[in-house]
Residue, then its C-alpha position, 0 to 999 in steps of 0.5 A: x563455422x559460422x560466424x553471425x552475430x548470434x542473439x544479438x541480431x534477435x534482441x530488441x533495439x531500443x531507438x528511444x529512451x521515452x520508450x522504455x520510460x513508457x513501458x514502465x509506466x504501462x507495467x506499473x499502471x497494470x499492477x494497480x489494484x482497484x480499493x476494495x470495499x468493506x462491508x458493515x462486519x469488516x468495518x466493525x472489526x477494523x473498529x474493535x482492533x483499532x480502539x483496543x490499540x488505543x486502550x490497551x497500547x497493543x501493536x496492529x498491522x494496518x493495511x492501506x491502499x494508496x494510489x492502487x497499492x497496498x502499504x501495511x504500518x505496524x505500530x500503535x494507535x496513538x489517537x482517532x479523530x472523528x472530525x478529520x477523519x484519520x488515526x495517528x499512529x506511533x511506527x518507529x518513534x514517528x508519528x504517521x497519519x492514516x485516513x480512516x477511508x484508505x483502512x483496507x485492513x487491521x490485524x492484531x499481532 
């Protein structure tokens, strides 16, 4: 029977601990996304389902991008501000402020 050290002689050795916080760097720089442009109509429509959740206190699903990710709130508008350019939304008894230039995407729910 032979007996060697199987699998083990196969598996990568890790010399360095900088290596593996390197590699995980380089896999999370390449699942970033690059931000998405909108044009005239889709920014329209962001417009429309964001001034009907600040009338009619209507819950939306506001997609962002940050840092190359996608990250979605669902809450309700609480107040737009042309000048800052940015909407307050109420998401859990937290206020959390969204720019109107991260706004990938609204949804009604």
């Amino acid at each position: 029977m032979i007996r060697d050290r199987g699998l083990k002689k196969w598996q990568a050795a890790s010399f360095l601990p900088q290596q593996w916080t390197m590699l995980k760097g380089i896999y999370h720089d390449d699942t970033k996304v690059k931000k998405p442009t909108l044009d005239e109509q889709e920014l329209e429509d962001i417009n429309i389902i964001v001034m009907e959740s600040l009338n009619y206190t209507l819950p939306i699903k506001v997609t962002i991008w940050r840092n190359g990710f996608f990250i979605n709130f669902i809450g309700i508008v609480a107040k737009v501000d042309p000048i800052k350019l940015c909407i307050l939304m109420e998401i859990n008894k937290n206020t959390e402020r969204i720019m109107i230039n991260d706004i990938t995407g609204v949804e009604r729910i």
